[in-house]
PDB file of N, CA, C and O in Angstrom:
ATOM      1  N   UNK A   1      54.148  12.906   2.547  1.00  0.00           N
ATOM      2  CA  UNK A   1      53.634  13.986   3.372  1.00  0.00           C
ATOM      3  C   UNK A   1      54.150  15.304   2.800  1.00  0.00           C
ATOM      4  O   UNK A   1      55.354  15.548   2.734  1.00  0.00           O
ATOM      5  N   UNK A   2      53.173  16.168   2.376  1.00  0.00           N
ATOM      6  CA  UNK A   2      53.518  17.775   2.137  1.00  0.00           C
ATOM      7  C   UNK A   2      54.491  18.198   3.184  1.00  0.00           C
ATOM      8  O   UNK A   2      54.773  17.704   4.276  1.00  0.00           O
ATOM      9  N   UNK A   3      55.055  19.564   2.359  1.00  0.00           N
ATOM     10  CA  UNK A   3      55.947  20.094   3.615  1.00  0.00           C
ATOM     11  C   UNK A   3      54.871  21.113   4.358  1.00  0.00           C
ATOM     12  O   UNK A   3      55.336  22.045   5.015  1.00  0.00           O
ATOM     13  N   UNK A   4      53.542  20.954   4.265  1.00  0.00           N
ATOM     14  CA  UNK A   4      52.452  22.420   4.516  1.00  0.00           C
ATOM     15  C   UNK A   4      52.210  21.303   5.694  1.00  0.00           C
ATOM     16  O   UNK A   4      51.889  21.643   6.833  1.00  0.00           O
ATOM     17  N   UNK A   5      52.391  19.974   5.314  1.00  0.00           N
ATOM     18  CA  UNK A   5      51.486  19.150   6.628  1.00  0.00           C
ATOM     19  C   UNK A   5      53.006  19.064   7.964  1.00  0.00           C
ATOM     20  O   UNK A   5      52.985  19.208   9.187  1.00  0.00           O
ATOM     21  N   UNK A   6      53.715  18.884   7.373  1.00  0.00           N
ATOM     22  CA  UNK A   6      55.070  18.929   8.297  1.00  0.00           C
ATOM     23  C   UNK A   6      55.161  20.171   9.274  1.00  0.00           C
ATOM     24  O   UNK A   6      55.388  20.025  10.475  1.00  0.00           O
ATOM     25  N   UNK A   7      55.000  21.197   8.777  1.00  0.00           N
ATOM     26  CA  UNK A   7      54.932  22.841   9.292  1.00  0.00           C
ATOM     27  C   UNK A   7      53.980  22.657  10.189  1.00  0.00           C
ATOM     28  O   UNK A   7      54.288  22.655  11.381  1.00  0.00           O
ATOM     29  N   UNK A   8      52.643  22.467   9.783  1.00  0.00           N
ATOM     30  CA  UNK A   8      51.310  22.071  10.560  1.00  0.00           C
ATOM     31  C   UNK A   8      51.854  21.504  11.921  1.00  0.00           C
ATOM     32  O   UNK A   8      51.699  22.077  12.999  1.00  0.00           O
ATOM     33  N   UNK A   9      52.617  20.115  11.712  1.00  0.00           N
ATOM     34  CA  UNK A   9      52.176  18.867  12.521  1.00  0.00           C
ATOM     35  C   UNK A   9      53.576  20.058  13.514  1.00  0.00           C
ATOM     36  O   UNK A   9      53.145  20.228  14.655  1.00  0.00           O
ATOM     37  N   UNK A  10      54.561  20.586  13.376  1.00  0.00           N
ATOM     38  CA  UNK A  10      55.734  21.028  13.827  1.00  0.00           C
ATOM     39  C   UNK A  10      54.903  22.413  14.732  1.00  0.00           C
ATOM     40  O   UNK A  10      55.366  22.820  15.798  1.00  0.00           O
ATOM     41  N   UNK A  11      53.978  22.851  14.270  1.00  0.00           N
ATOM     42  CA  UNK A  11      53.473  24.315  14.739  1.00  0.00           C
ATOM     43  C   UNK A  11      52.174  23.748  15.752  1.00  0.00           C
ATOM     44  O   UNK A  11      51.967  24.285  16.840  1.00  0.00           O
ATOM     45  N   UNK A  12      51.511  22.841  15.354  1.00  0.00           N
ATOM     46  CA  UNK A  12      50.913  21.906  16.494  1.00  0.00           C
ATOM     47  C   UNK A  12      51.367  22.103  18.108  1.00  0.00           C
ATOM     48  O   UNK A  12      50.906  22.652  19.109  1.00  0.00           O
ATOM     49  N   UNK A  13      52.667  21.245  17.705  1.00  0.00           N
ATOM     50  CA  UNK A  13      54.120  20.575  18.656  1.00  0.00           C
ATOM     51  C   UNK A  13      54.323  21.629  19.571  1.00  0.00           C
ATOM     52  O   UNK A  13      54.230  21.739  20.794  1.00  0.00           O
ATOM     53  N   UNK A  14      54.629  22.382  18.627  1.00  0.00           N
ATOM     54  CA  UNK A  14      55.375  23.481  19.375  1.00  0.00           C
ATOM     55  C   UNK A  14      54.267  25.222  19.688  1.00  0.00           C
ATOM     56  O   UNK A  14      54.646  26.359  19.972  1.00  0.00           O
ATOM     57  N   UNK A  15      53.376  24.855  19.542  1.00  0.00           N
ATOM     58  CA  UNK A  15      52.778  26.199  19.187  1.00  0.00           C
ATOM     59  C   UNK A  15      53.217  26.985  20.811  1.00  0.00           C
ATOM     60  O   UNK A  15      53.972  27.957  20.784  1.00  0.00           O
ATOM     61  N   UNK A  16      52.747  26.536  21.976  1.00  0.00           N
ATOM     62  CA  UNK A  16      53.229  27.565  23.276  1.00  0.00           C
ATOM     63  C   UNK A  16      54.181  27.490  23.472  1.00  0.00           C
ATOM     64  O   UNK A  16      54.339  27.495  24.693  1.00  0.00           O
ATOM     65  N   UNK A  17      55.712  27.351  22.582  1.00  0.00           N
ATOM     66  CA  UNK A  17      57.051  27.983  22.405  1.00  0.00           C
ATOM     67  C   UNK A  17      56.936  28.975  21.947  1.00  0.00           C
ATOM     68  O   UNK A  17      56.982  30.042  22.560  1.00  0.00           O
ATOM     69  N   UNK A  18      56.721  28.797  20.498  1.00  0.00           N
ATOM     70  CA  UNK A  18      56.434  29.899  19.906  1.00  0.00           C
ATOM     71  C   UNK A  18      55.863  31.148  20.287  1.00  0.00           C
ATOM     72  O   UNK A  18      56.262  32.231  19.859  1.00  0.00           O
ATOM     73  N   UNK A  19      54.513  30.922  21.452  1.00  0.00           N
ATOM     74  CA  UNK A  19      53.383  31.952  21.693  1.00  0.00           C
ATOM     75  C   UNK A  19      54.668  32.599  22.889  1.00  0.00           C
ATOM     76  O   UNK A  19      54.971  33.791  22.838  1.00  0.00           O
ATOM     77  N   UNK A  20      55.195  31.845  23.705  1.00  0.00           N
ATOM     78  CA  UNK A  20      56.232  32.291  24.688  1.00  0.00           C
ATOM     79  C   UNK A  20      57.432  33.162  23.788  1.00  0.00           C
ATOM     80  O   UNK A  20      57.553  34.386  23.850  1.00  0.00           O
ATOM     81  N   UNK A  21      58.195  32.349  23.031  1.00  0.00           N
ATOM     82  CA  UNK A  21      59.288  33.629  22.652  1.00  0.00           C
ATOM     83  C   UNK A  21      58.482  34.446  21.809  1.00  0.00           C
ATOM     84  O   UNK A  21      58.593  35.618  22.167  1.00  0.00           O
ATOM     85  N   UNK A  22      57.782  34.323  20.920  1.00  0.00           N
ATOM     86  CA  UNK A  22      57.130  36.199  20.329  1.00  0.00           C
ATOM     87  C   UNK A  22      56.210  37.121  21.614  1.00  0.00           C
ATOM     88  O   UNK A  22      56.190  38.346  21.492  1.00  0.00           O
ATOM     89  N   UNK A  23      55.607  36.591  22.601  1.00  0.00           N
ATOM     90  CA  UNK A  23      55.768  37.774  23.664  1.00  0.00           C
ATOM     91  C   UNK A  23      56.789  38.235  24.117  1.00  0.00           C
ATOM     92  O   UNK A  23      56.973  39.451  24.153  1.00  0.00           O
ATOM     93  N   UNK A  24      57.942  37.082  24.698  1.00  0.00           N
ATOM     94  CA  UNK A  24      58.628  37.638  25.566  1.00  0.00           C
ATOM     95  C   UNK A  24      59.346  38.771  24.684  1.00  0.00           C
ATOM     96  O   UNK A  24      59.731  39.832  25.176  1.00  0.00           O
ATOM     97  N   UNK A  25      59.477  38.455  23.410  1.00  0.00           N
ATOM     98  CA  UNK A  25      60.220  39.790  22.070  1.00  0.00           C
ATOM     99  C   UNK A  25      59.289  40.642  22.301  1.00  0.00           C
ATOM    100  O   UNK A  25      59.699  41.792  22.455  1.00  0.00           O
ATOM    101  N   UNK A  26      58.218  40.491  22.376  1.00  0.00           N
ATOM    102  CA  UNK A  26      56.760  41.705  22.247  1.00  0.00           C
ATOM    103  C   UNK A  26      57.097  42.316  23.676  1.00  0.00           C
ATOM    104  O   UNK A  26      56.532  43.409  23.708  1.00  0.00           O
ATOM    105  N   UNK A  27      57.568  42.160  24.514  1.00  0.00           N
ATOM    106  CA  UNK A  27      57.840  42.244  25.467  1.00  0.00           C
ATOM    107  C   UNK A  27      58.649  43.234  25.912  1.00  0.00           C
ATOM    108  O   UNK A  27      58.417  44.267  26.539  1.00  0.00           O
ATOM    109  N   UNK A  28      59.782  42.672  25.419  1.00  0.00           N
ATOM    110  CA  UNK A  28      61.054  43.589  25.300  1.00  0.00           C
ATOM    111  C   UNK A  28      60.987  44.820  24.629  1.00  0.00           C
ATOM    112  O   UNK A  28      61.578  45.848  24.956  1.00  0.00           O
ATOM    113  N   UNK A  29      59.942  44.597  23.301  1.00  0.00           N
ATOM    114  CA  UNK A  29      60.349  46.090  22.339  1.00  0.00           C
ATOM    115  C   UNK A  29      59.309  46.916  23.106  1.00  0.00           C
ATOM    116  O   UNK A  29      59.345  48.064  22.661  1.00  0.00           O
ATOM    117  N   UNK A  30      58.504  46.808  23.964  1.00  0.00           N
ATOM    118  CA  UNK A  30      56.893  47.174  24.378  1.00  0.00           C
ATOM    119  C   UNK A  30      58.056  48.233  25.737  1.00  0.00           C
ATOM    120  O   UNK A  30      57.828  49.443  25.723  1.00  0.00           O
ATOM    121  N   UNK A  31      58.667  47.962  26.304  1.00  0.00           N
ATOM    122  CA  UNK A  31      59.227  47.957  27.837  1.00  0.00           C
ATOM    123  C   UNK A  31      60.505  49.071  27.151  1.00  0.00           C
ATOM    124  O   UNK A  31      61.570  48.993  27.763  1.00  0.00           O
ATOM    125  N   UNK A  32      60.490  49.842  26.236  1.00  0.00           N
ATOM    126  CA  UNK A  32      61.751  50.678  25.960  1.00  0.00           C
ATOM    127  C   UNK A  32      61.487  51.798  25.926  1.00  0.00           C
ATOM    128  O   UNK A  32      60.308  51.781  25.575  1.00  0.00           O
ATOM    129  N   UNK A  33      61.793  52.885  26.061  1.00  0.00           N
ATOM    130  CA  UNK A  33      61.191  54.172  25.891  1.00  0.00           C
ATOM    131  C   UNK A  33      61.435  54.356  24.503  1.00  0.00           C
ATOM    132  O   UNK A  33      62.437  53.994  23.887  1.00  0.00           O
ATOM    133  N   UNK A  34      60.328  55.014  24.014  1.00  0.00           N
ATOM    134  CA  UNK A  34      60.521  55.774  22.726  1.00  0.00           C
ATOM    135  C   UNK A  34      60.816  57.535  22.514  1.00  0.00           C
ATOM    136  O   UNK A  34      60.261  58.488  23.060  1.00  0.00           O
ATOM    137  N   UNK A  35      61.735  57.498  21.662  1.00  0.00           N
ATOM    138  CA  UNK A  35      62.151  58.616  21.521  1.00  0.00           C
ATOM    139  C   UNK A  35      61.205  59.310  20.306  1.00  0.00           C
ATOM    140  O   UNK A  35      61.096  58.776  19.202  1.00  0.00           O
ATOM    141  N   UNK A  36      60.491  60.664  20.688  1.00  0.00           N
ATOM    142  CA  UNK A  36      59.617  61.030  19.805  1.00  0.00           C
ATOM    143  C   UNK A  36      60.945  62.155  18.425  1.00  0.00           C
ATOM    144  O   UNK A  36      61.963  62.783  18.717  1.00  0.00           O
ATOM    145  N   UNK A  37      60.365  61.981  17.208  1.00  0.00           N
ATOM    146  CA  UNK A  37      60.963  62.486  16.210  1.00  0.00           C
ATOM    147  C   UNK A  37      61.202  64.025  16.631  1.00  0.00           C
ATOM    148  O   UNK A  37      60.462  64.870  17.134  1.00  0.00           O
ATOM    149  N   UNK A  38      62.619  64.031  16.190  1.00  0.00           N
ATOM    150  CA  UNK A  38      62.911  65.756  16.196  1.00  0.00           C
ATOM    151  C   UNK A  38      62.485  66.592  17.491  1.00  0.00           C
ATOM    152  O   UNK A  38      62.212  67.791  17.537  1.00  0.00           O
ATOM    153  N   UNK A  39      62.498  65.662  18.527  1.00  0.00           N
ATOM    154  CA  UNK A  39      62.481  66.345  19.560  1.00  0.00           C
ATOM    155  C   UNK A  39      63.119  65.241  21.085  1.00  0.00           C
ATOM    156  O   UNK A  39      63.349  64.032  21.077  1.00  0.00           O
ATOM    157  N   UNK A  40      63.248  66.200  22.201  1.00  0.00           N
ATOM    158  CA  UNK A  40      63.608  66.059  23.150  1.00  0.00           C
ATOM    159  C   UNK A  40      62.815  65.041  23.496  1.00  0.00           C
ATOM    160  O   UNK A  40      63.541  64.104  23.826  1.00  0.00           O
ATOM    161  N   UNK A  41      61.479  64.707  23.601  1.00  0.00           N
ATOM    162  CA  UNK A  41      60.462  64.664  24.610  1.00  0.00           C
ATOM    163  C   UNK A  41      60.632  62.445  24.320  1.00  0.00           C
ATOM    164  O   UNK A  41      60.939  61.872  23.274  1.00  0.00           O
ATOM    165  N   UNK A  42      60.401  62.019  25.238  1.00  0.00           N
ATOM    166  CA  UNK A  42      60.098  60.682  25.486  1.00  0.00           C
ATOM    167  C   UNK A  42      58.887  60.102  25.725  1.00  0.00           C
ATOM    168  O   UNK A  42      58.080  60.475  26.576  1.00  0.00           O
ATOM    169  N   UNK A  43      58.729  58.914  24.743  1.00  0.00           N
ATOM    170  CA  UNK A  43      57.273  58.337  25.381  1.00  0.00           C
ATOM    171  C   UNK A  43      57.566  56.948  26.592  1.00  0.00           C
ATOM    172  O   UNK A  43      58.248  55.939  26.410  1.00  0.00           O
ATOM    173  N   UNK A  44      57.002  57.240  27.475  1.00  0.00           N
ATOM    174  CA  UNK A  44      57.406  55.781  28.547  1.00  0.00           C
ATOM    175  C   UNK A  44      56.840  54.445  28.343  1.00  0.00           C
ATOM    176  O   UNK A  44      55.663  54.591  28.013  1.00  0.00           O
ATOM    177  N   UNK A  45      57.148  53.263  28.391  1.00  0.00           N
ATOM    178  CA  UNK A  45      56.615  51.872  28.375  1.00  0.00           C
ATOM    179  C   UNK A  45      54.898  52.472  28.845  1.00  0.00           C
ATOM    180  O   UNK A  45      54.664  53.425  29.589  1.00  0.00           O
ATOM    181  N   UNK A  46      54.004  51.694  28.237  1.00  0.00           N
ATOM    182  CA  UNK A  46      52.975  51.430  28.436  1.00  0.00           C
ATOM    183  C   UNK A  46      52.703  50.060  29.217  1.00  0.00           C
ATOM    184  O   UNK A  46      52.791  48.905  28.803  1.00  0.00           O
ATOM    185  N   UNK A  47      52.220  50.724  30.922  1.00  0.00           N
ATOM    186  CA  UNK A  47      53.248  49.488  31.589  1.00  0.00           C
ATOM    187  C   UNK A  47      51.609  48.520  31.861  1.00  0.00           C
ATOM    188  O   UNK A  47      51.800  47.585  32.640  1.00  0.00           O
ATOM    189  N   UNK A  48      50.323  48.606  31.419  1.00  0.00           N
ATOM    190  CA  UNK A  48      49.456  48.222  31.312  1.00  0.00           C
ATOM    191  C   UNK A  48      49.544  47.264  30.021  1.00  0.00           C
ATOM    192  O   UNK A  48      49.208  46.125  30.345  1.00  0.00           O
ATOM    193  N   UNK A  49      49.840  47.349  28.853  1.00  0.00           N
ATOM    194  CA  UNK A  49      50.376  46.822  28.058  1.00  0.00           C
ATOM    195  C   UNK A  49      51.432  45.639  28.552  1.00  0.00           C
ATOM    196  O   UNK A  49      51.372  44.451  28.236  1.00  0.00           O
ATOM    197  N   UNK A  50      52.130  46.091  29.161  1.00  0.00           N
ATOM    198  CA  UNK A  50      53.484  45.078  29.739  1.00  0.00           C
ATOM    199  C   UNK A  50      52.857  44.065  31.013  1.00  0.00           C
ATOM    200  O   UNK A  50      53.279  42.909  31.046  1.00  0.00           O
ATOM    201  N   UNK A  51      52.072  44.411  31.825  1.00  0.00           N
ATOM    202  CA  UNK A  51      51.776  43.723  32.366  1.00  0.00           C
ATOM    203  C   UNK A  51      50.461  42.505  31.957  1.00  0.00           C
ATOM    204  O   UNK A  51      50.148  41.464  32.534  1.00  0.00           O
ATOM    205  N   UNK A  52      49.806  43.281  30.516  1.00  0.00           N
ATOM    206  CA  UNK A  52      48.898  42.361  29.798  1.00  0.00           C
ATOM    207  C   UNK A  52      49.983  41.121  29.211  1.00  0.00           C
ATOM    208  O   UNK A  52      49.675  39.930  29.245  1.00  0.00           O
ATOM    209  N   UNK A  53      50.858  41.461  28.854  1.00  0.00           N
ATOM    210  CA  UNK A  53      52.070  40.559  28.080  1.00  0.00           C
ATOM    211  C   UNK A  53      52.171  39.273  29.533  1.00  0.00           C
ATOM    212  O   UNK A  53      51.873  38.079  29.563  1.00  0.00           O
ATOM    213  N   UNK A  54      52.728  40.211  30.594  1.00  0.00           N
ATOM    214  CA  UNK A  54      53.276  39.209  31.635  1.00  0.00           C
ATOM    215  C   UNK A  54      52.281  38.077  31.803  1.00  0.00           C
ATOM    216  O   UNK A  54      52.545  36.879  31.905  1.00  0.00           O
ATOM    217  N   UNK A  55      51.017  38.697  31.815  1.00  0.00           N
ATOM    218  CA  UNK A  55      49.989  37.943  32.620  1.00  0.00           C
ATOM    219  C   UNK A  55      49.325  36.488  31.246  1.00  0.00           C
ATOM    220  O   UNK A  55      48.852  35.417  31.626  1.00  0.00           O
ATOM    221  N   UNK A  56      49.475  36.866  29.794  1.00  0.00           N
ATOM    222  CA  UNK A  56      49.741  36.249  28.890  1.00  0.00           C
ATOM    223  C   UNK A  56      50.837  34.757  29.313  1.00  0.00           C
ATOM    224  O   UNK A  56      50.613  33.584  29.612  1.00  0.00           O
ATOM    225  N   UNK A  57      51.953  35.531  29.147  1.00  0.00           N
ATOM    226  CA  UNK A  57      52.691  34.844  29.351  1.00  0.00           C
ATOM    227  C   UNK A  57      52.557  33.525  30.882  1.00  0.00           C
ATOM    228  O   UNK A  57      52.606  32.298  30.801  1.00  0.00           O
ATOM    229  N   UNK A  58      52.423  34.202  31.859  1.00  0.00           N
ATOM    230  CA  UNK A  58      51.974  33.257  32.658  1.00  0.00           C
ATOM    231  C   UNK A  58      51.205  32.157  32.888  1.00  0.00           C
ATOM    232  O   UNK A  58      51.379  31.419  33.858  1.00  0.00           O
ATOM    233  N   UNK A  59      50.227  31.972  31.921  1.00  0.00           N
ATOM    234  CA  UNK A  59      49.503  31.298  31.645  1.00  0.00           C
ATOM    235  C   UNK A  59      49.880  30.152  30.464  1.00  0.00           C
ATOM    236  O   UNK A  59      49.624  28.959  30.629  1.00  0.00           O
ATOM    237  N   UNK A  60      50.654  30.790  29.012  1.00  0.00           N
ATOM    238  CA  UNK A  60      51.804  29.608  29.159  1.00  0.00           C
ATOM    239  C   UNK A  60      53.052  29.071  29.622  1.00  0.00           C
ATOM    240  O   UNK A  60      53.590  28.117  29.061  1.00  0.00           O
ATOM    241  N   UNK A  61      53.497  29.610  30.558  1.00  0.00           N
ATOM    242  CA  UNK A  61      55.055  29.490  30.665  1.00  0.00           C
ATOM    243  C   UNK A  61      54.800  28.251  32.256  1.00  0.00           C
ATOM    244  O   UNK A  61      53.795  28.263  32.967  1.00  0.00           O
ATOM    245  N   UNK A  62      55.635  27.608  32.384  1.00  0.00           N
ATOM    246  CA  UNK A  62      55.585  26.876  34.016  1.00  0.00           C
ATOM    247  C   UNK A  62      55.772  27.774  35.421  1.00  0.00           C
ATOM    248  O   UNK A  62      56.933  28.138  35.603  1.00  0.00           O
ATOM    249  N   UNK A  63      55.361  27.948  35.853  1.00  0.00           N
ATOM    250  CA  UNK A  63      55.983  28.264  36.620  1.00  0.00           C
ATOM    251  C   UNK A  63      56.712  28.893  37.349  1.00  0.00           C
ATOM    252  O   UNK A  63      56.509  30.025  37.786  1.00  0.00           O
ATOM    253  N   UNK A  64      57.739  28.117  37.561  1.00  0.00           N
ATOM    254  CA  UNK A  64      59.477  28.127  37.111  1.00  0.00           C
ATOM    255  C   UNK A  64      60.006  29.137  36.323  1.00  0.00           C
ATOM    256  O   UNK A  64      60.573  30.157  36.714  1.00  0.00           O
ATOM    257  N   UNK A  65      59.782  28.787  35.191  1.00  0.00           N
ATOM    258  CA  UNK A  65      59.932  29.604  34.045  1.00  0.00           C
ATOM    259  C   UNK A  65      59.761  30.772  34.081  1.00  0.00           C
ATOM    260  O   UNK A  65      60.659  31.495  33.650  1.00  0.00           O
ATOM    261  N   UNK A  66      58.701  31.278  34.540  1.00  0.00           N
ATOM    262  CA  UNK A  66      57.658  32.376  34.521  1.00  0.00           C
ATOM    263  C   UNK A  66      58.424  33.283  35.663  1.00  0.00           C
ATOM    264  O   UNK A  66      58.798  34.389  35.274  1.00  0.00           O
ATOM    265  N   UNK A  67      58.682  32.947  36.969  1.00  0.00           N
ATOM    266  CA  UNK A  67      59.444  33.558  38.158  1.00  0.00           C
ATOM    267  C   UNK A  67      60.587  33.861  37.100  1.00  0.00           C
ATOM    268  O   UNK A  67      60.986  35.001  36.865  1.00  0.00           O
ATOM    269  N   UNK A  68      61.209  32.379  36.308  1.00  0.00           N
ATOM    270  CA  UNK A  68      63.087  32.977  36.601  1.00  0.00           C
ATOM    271  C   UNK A  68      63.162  34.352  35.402  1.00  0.00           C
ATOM    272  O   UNK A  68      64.012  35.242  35.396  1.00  0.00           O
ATOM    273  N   UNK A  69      61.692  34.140  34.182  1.00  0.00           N
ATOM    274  CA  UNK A  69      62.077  35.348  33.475  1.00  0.00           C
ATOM    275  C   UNK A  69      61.347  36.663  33.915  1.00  0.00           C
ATOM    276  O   UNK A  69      61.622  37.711  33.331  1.00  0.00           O
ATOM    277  N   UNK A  70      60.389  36.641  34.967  1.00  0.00           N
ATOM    278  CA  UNK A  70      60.477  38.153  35.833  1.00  0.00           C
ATOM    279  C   UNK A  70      61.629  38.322  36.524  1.00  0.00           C
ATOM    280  O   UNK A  70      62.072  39.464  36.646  1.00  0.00           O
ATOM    281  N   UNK A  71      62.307  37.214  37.093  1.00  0.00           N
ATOM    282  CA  UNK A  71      63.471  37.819  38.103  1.00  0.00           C
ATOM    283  C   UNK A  71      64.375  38.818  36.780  1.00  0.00           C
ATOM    284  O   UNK A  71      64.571  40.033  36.814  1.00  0.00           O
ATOM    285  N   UNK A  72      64.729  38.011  35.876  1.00  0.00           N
ATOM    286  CA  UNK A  72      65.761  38.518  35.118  1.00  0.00           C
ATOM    287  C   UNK A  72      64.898  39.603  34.316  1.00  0.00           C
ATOM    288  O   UNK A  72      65.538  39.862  33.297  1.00  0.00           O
ATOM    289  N   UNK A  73      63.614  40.406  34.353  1.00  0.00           N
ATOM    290  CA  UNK A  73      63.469  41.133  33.637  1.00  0.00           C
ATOM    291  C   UNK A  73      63.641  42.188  35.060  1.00  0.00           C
ATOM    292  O   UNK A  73      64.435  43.126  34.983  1.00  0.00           O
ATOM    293  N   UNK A  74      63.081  42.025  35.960  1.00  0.00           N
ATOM    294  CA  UNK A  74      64.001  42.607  37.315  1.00  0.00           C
ATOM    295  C   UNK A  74      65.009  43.480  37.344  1.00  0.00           C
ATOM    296  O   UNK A  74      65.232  44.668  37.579  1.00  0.00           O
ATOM    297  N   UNK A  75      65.791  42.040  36.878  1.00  0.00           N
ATOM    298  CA  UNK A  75      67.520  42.557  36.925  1.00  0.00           C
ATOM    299  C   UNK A  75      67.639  43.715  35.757  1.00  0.00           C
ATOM    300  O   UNK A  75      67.838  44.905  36.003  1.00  0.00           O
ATOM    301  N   UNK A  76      67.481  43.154  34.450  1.00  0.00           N
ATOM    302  CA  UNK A  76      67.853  44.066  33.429  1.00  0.00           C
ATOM    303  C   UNK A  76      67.319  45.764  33.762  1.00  0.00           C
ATOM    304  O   UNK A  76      67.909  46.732  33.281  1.00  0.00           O
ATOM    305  N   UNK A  77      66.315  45.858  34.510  1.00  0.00           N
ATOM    306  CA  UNK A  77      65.711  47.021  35.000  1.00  0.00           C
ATOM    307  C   UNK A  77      66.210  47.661  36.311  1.00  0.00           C
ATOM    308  O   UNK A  77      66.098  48.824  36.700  1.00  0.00           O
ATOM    309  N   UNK A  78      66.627  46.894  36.725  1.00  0.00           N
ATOM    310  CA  UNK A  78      67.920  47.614  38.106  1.00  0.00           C
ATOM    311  C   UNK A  78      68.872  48.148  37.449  1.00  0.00           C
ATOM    312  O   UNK A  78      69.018  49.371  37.471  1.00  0.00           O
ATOM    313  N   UNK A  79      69.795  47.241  36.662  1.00  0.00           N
ATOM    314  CA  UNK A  79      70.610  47.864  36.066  1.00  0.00           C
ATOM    315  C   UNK A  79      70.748  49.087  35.134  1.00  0.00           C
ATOM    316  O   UNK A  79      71.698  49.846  34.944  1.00  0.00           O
ATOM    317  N   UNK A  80      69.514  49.042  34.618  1.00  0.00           N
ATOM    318  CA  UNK A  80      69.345  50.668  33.466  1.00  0.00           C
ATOM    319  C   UNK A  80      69.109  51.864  34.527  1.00  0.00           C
ATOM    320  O   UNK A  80      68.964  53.020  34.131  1.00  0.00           O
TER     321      UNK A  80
END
């Protein structure tokens, strides 16, 4: 067996892991303010964007899953 068919049969397996942690990262960098060059001024989360991610995500995640990582994106946002 190739290692191209191994990758395959492994990315198969696992593909809505994968699709789950690169949103929830897409996620995170999407949800930060950006600081515009050489100046004061801030751009805010594009929270239409963030909620396209969530609603993504919901659809693969359980559940479960899905509640406990809004609660904790929640939290991290109380706290800032």
């Amino acid at each position: 067996m190739s290692e191209y068919q191994n990758i395959a049969e492994f990315l198969q397996d696992h593909e809505d892991e994968i699709v789950v942690i690169a949103l929830k990262k897409y996620y995170d960098l999407c949800n930060r303010p950006n600081k515009i060059d050489n100046s004061d001024m801030v751009i805010e989360p594009d929270q239409e964007i963030l909620d396209a991610i969530a609603l993504v995500l919901k659809d693969f995640m359980a559940p479960s899953e899905y509640l406990k990582w809004k609660t904790s994106i929640a939290t991290k946002e109380e706290q800032e």
